[in-house]
C-alpha positions as CSV (number, residue, x, y, z in Angstrom):
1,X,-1.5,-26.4,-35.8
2,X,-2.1,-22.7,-34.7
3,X,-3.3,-22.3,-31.4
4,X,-6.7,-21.0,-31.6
5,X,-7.2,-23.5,-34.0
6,X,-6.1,-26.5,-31.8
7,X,-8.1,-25.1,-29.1
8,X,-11.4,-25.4,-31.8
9,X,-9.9,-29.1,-32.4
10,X,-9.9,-29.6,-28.2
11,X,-13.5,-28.3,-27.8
12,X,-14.9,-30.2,-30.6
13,X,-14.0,-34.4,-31.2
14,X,-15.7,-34.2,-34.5
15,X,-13.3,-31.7,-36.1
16,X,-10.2,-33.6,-35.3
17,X,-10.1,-35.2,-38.8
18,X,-10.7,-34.1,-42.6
19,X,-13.0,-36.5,-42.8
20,X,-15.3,-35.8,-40.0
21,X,-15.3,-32.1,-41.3
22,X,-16.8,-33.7,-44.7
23,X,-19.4,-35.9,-42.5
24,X,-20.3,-32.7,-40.3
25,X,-20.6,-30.9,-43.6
26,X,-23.0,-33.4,-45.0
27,X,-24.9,-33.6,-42.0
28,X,-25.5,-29.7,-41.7
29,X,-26.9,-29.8,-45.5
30,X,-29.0,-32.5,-45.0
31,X,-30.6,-31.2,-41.6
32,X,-30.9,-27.5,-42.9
33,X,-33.8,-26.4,-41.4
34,X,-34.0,-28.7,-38.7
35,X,-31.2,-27.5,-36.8
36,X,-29.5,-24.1,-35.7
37,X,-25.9,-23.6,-36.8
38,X,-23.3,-23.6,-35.0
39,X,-22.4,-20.9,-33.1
40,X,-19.3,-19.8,-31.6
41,X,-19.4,-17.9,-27.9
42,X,-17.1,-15.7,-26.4
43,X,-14.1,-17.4,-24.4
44,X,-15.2,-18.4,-20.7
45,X,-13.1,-16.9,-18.1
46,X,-12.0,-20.6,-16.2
47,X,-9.8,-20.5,-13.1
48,X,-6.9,-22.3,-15.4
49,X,-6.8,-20.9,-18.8
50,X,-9.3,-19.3,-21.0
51,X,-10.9,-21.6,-24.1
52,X,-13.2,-21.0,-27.2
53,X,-16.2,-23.0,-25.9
54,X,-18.6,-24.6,-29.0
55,X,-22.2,-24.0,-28.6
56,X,-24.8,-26.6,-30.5
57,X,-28.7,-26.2,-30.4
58,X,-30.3,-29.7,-31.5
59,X,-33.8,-29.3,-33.2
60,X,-35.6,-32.7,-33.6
61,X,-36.0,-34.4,-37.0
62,X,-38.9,-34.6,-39.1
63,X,-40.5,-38.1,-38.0
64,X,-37.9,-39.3,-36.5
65,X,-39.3,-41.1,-33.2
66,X,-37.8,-43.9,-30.7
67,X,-40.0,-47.3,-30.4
68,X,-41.4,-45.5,-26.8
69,X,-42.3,-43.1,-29.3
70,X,-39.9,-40.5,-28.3
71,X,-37.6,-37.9,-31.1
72,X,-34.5,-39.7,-31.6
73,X,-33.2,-36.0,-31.6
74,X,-35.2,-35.0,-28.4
75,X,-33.9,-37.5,-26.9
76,X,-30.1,-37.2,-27.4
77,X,-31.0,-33.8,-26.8
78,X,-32.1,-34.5,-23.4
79,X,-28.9,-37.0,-22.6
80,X,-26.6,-34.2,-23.7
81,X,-28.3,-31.4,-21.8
82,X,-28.4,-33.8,-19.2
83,X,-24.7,-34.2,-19.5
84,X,-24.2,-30.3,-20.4
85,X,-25.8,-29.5,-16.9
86,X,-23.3,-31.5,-14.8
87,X,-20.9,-29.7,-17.0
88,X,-22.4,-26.8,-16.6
89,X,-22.7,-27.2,-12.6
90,X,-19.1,-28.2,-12.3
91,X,-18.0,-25.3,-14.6
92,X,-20.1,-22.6,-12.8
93,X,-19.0,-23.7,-9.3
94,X,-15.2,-23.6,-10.9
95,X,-16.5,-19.3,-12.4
96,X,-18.3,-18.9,-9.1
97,X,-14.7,-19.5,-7.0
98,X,-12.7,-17.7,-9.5
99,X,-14.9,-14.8,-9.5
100,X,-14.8,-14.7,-5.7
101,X,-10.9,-14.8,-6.2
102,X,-11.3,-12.1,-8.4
103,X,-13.5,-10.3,-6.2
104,X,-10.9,-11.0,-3.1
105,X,-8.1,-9.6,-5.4
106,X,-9.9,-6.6,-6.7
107,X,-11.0,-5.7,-2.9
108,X,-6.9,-5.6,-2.0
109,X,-5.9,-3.7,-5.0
110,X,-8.9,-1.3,-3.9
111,X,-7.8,-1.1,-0.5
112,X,-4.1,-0.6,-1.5
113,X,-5.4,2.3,-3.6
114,X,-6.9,3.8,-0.8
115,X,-5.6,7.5,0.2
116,X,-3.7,7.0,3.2
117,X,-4.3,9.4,6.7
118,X,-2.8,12.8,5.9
119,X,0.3,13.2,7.1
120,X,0.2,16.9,5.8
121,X,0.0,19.2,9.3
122,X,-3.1,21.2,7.6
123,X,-5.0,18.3,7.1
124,X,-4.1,15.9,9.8
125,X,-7.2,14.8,11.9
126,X,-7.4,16.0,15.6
127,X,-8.8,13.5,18.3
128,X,-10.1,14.1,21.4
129,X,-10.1,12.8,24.7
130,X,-11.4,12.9,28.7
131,X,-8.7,14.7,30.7
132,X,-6.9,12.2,32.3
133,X,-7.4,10.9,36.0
134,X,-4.4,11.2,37.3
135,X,-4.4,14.5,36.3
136,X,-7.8,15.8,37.8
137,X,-6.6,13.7,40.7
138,X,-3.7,16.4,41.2
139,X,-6.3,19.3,41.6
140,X,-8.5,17.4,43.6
141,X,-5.4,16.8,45.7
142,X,-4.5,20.3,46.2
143,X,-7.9,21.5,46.9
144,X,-8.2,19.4,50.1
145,X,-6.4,19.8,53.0
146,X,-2.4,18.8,53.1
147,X,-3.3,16.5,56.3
148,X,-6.1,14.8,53.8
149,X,-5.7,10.7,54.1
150,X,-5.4,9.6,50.3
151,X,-8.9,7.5,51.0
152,X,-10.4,11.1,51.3
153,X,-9.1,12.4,48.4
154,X,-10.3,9.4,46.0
155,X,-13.5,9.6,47.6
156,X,-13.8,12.9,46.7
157,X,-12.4,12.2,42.9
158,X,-15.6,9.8,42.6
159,X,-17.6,11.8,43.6
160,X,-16.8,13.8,40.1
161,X,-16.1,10.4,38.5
162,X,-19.4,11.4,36.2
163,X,-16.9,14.0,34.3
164,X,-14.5,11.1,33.3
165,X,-14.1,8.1,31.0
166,X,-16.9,6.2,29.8
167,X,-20.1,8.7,30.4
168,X,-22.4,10.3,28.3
169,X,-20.0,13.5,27.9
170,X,-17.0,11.3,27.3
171,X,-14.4,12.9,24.9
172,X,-12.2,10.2,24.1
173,X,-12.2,9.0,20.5
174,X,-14.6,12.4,19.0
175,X,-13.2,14.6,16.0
176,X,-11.6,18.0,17.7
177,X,-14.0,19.4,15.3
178,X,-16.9,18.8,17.4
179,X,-15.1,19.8,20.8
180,X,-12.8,22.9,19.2
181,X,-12.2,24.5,22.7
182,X,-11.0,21.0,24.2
183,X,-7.7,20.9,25.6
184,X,-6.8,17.2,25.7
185,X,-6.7,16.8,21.7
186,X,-3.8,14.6,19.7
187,X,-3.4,13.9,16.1
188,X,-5.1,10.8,15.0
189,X,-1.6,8.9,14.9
190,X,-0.3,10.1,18.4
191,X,-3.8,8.2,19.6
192,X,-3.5,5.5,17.6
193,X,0.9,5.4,18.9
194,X,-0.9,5.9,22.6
195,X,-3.4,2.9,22.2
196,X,-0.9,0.2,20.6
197,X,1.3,1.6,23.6
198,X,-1.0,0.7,26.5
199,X,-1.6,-3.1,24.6
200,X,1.8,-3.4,24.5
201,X,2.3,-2.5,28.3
202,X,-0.6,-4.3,29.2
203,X,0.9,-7.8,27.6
204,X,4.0,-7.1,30.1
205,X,1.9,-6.9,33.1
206,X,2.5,-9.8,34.8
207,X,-0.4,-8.7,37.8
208,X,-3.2,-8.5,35.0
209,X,-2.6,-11.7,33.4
210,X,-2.9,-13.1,37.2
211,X,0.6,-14.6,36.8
212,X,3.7,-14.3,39.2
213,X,7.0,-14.5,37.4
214,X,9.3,-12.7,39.9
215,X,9.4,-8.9,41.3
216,X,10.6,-7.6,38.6
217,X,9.1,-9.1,35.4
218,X,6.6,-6.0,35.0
219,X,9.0,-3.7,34.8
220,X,11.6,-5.1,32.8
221,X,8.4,-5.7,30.6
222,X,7.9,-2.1,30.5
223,X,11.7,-0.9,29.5
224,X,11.3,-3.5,26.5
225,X,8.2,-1.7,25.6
226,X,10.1,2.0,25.8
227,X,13.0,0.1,24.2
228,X,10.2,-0.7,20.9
229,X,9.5,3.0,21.1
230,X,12.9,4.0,21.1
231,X,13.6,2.0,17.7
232,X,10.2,3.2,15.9
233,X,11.0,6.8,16.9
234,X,14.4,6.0,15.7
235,X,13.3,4.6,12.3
236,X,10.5,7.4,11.9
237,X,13.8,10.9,12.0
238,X,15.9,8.5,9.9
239,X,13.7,8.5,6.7
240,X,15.4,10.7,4.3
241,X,12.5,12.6,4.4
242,X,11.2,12.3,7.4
243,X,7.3,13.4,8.5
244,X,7.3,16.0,11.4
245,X,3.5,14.7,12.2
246,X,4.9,11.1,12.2
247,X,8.0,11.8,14.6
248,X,5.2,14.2,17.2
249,X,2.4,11.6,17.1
250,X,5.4,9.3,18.8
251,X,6.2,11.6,21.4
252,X,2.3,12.4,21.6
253,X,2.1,8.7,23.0
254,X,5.1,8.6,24.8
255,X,4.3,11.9,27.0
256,X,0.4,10.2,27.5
257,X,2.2,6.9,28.5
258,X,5.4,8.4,30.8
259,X,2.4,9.9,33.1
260,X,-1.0,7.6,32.7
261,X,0.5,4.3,33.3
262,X,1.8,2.7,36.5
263,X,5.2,3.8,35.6
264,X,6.6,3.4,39.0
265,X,6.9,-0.6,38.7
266,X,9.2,0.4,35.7
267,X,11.0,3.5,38.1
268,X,11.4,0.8,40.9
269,X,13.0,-1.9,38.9
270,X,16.3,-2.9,40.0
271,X,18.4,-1.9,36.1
272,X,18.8,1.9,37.7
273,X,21.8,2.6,35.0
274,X,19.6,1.7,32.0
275,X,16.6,3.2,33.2
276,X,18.5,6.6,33.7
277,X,19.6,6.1,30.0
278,X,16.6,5.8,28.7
279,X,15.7,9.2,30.4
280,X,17.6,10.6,28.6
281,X,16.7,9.3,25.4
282,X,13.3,10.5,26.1
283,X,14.7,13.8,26.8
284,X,16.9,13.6,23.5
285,X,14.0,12.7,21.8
286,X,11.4,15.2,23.0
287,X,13.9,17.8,21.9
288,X,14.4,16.2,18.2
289,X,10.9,16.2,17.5
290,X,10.5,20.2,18.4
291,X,13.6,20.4,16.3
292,X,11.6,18.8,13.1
293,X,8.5,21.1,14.1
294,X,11.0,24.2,13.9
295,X,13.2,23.0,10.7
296,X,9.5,22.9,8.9
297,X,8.5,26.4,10.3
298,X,5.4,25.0,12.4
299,X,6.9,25.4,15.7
300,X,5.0,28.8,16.5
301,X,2.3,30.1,18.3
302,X,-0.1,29.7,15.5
303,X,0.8,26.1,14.5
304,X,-1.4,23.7,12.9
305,X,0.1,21.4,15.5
306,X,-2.3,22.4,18.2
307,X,-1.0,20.5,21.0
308,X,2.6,21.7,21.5
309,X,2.4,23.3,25.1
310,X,0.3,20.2,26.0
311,X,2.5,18.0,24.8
312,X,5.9,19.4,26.4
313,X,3.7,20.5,29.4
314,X,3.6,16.0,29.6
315,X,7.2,15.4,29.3
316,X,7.8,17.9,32.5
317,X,5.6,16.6,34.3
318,X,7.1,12.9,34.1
319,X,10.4,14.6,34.5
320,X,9.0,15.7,38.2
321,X,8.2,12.4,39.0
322,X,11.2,11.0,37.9
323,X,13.3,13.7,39.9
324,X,10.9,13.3,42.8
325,X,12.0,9.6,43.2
326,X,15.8,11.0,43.6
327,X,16.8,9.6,40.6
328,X,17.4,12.8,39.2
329,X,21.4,13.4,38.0
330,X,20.8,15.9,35.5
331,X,19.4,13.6,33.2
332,X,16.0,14.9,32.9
333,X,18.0,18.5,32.3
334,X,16.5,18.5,28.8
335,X,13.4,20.1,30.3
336,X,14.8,23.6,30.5
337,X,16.2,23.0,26.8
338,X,12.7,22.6,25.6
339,X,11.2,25.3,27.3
340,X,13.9,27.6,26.3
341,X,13.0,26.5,22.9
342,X,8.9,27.3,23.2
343,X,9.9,30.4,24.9
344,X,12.0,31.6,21.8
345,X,9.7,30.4,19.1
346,X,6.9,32.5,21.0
347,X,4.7,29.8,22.2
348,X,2.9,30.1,25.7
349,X,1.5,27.4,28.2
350,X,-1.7,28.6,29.0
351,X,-3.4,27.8,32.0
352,X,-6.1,25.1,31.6
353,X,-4.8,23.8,28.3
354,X,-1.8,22.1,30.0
355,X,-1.4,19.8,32.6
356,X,-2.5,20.8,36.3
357,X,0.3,21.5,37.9
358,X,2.7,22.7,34.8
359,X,2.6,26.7,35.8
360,X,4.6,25.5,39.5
361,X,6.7,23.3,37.1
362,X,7.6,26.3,35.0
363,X,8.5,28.8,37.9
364,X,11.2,26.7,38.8
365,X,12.6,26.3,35.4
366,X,12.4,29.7,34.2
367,X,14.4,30.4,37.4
368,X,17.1,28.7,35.7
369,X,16.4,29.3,32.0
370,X,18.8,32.3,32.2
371,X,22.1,30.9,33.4
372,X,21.0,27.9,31.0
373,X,20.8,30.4,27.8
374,X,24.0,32.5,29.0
375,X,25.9,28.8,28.7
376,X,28.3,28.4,26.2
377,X,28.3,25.6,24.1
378,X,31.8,23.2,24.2
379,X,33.6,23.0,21.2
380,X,33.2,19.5,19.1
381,X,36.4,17.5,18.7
382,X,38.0,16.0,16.0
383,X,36.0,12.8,16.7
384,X,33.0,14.5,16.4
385,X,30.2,15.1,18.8
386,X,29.3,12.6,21.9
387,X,27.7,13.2,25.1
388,X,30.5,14.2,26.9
389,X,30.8,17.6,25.1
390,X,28.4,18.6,27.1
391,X,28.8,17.6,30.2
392,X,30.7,20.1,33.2
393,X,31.3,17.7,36.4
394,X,29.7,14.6,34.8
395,X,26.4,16.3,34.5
396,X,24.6,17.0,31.4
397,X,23.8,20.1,30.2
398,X,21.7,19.6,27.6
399,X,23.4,22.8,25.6
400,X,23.9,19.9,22.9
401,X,22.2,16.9,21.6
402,X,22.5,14.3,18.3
403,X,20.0,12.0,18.5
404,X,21.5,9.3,16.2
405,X,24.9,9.5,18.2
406,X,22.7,8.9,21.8
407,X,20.7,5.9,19.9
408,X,23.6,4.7,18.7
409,X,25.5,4.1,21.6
410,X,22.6,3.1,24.1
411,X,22.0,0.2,21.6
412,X,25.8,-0.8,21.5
413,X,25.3,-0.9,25.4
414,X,22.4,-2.7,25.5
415,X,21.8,-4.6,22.5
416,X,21.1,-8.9,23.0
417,X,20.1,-11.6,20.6
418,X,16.3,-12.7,21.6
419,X,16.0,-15.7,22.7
420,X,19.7,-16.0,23.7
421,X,22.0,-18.2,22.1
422,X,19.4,-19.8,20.3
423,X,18.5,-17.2,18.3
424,X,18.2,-16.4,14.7
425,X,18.5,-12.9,14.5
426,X,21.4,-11.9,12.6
427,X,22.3,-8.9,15.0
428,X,21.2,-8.1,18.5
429,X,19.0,-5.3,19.1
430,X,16.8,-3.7,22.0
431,X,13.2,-4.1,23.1
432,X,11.9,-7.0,21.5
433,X,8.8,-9.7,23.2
434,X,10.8,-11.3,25.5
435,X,8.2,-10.1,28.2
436,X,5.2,-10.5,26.1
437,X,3.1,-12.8,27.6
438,X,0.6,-13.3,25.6
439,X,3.6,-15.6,23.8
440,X,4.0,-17.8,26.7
441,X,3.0,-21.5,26.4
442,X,-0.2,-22.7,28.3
443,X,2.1,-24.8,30.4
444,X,4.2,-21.5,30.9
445,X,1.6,-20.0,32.3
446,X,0.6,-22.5,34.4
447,X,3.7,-22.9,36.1
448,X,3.6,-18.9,37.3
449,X,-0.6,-18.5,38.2
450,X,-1.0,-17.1,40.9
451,X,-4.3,-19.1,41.7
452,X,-2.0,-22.3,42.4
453,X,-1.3,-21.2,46.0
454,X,2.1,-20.2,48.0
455,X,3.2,-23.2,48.6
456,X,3.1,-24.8,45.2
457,X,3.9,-21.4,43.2
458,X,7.5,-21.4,45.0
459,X,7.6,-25.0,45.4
């Protein structure tokens, strides 16, 4: 039998033989008149297939009464609308949760179809934000006196707390468009990069979650944080076609981050080697993303990237805490190869839309920019280019970089299987959540509060 036929034969018992076709043809002629032909609906949408559904009216016969004196066809009437509305009610509730599927589905596909944020640089949103504490901190600092106790100065910082975060002239969050003369702006995805960055940092910090794990938990925590950034940056210039707002909102973040967190629990922990490696990364980094600004023609003085000076102005001002912590080998050395570059492509750091104390920063630099630019550049050998091409006496130069070569040897140093040798992972990598500890255990954490006391902490 043809389907849609069979389906006709499914809906309605009485049509399953020839000869209850003859009796339903006799019964039609006999009660013309009396009752409304049948009528055929369009198919119902149900949840598991969709079905031809038969559709009888009943008018009541002529005389025809029940002993309580009651239509014969009224009453069957009633019993099958009776027995139509339960079908009915179960059928509707079956609709009612496929149209909310529907609805669920339809709401995806919409939001799937959604224009994503521009990643064009002349249409990219611009944020805003409070300068930063630490920084007004600095020029609060240098105003005072140099034999000013630190209690005085950050006295004197709250007394101009009102100009900060969290006031009625905060900054932080609002379209550059309503602030255009604001300094502190970043492109929608550097302050989205920034605000996953502090989560991430905060989920490592062993003090906040009132834990005690041992000395150095927080800042190994941090290092696998940097070590995530380090592989997203990584992923973002490898793209075949890769976004120059992408790979700058990561280094947006990572300049914010390098200078607004407590970064010297990650300077002080006891891994000195790979923290001095991953300076240099940075450095590498910082100086690959100006490189994709300039192979796209927006590293100038009139770029739609607004926030170039402010940006680099960051980096140099971690790398004079990094060097002021004697650390400093020649690995932060990438700071003079990133001015040079702003200083050939024309762009200035103007007082007031950099960071405090960048203009003593620069005066040093520039004092060494010109022996840096007279520097010759070591030939590459036959197998190809690697960090020590530019070294003289074991110290970088930063004449050359390659990005993917530095990554690709810091992760062949550093790389582990999470989880040890338990783990699943098919290759080891770098960062990971090792530190997270918002993945710990209740008993886990338990075991390192800090509210247990001394004596059964270390017990």
């Amino acid at each position: 039998m043809p389907r849609a036929k069979r389906t006709l034969a499914e809906a309605d018992p009485n049509a399953n033989t020839a000869s209850a076709k003859k009796r339903a043809t006799t019964k039609a002629a006999n009660n013309k008149g009396d009752e409304e032909p049948v009528k055929a609906t369009a198919p119902r949408k149900n949840p598991n297939r969709a079905q031809w559904v038969i559709t009888k009216t009943h008018g009541p016969k002529k005389g025809a009464t029940t002993k309580k004196g009651t239509s014969a066809a009224a009453k069957k009437a009633t019993t099958t609308a009776g027995g139509n509305a339960t079908k009915k009610s179960a059928t509707d509730k079956k609709d009612e949760a496929a149209s909310k599927d529907n609805a669920t589905t339809k709401d995806n596909a919409a939001k799937k179809r959604a224009p994503a944020k521009s990643k064009d640089p002349s249409s990219v949103k611009w944020i805003t934000m409070c300068r930063p504490r630490w920084d007004r901190r600095d020029e609060i600092e240098d105003e005072g006196d140099v034999g000013d106790e630190i209690e005085d100065v950050d006295e004197d910082f709250d007394e101009n707390v009102e100009e900060g975060c969290g006031n009625k002239d905060c900054k932080c969050g609002k379209p550059l468009a309503e602030i255009p003369t604001h300094p502190w702006r970043f492109t929608e995805f550097g302050w989205e990069n920034l605000n996953k960055l502090h989560v991430e940092m905060m989920k490592r910090d062993q003090d906040m979650h009132g834990l005690y794990i041992y000395n150095d938990f927080t800042g190994y925590g941090y290092q696998e944080v940097f070590e995530n950034w380090l592989v997203a940056f990584n992923k973002e210039v490898s793209k075949k076609r890769p976004s120059p707002v992408a790979v700058w909102a990561n280094l947006e973040a990572l300049g914010m981050i390098l200078n607004g967190a407590d970064i010297g629990i990650w300077m002080m922990s006891d891994d000195g080697q790979t923290l001095t490696e991953t300076v240099v990364l940075f450095g590498s980094a910082l100086l690959t993303g100006l490189c994709a600004l300039l192979t796209k023609g927006l590293l100038k003085s009139n770029s739609p990237i607004v926030n170039i000076p402010l940006v680099v102005s960051l980096f140099l001002s971690f790398a004079a805490t990094w060097e002021e912590s004697d650390q400093g080998q020649g690995e932060t050395g990438w700071k003079i190869a990133a001015v040079s570059i702003l200083k050939k492509a024309g762009i200035e750091f103007e007082d007031g839309q950099v960071v405090y104390k960048t203009e003593d920063r620069l005066e040093a630099i520039l004092r060494e920019i010109d022996d840096y630019e007279a520097g010759e550049e070591k030939e590459i050998g036959e197998d190809g280019w690697s960090p020590e091409n530019d070294q003289e006496d074991e110290v970088r130069q930063w004449k050359q970089w390659n990005w993917q070569v530095e990554f690709d040897l810091f992760v062949d140093e550093h790389a582990k299987f999470p989880g040890g040798i338990f783990s699943r992972a098919k290759k080891p990598s770098i960062g990971g959540t090792q530190y997270d500890i918002t993945k710990f255990t209740k008993a886990e954490k338990e075991r390192y509060d800090l509210s247990r006391g001394a004596d059964e902490h270390f017990a």
